[in-house]
N, C-alpha and C positions, 0 to 999 in steps of 0.2 A: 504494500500500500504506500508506503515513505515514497518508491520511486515514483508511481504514479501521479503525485503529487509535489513532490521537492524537485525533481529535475525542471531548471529554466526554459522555458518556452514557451511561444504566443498561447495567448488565452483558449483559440479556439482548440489550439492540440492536444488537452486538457478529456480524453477520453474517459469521462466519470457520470455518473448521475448524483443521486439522490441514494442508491442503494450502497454506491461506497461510505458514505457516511453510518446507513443501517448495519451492515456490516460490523464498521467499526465501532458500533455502539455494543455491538453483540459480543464482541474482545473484548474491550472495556465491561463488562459486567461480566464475562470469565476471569477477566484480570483481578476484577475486586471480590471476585469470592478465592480466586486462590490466596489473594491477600489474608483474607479470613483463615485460610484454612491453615496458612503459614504461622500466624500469629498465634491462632491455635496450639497448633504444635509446638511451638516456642513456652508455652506456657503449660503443657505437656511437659513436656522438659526440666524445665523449672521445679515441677511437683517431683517430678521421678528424681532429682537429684536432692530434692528432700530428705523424699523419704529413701532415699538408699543411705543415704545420712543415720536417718533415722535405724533404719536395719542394720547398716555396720553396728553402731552404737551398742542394739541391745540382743543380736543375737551374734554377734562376733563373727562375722564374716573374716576371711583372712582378708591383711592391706593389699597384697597385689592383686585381687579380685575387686576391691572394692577399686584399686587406682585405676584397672582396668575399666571398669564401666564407668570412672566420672570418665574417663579421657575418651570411651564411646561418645557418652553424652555429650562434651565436649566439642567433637568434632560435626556429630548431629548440629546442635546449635548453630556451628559455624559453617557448615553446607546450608542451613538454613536463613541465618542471617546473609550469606550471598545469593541466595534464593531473593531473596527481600528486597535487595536491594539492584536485581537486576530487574524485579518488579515493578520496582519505584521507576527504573529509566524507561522502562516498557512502558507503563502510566503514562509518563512524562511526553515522550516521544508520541502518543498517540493522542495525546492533546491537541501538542503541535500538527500533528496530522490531522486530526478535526478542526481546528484554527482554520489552516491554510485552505482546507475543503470548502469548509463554508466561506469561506471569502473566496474563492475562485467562484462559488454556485452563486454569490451574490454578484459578482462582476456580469457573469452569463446574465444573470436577472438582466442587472440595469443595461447590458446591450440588447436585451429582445426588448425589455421597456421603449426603449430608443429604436427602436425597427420598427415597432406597434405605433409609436407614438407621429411618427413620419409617414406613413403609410392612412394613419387617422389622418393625418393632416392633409394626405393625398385626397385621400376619400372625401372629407368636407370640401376642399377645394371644387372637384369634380361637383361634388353638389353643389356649389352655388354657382359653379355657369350653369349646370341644368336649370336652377330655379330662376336665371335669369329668363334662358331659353324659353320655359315654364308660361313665364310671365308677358315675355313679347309674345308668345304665342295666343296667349289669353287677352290681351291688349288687342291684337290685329282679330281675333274673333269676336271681341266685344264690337271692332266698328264695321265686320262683313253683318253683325249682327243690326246695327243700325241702318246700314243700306237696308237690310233687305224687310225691316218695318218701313222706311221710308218709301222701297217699293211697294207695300204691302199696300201703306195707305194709300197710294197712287192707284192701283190697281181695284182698289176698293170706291174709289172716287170714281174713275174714268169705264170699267167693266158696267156697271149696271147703269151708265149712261149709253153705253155702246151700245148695249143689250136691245135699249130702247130706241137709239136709231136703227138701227140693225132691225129690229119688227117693224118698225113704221115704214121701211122702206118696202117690205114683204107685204107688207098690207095695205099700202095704197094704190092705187090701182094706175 
């Protein structure tokens, strides 16, 4: 995941989604229960070398048996404690690794924003020469509209006078 993410290169070459991030959420909560389970045993540890304390003490274990098993515990511990603390850099590291993710998937954001946002911008433009379009077209049919009452009334005036020359010529003899 680190390479996909930390090596330098343009934004778009950045071959990730949203799932590299779920991913690394799903490490990060393995990581922190091994944490648990380290600490744990740490504390394990701890007890057993109590009470092996305690057992030398009262039923007399011989000393080389007894130095034997602290210097087990011992070295348990300190496999344990470098357990720990390659954890802590694993942790560490996949922060950074979620850091960088999400600020690369924000970058992507604000360049599609900026695509959408120009291409809106297209798109209203385009609409308002249509609604100019729209408008002269609506203008020039408001005054075909007026001729043709202006003929209407003409045709309403001059027809039914016609009508009446037009019979009396038929009917006179």
């Amino acid at each position: 995941m680190d390479q996909k993410v930390s090596l330098p290169k343009p934004l778009a070459d950045f071959d990730f989604d949203l799932s590299l991030i779920q991913e690394l959420h799903l490490l990060r909560k393995k990581l922190y229960r091994l944490d648990m389970i380290l600490k744990g045993s740490v504390r394990v540890l701890k007890s057993l070398s109590k009470h092996a304390d305690t057992v030398h003490n009262s039923v007399g274990i011989p000393q080389k048996s007894q130095t034997g098993f602290e210097q087990e515990i011992y070295i348990m511990f300190n496999e344990i404690n470098s357990h720990t603390s390659t954890l802590s850099e694993l942790l560490s590291n996949s922060e950074d690794i979620k850091s960088i993710t999400i600020s690369i998937l924000e970058l992507r954001n604000q360049e599609v924003h900026q695509k959408n946002s120009a291409q809106l911008q297209r798109i209203a433009e385009d609409e308002a020469k249509e609604t100019k379009i729209m408008s002269e077209l609506a203008t020039g049919t408001y005054e075909d509209s007026r001729a043709t009452r202006v003929a209407t009334v003409i045709a309403l005036i001059y027809l039914p006078a016609s009508l009446v020359l037009v019979s009396d010529r038929f009917n006179s003899p």
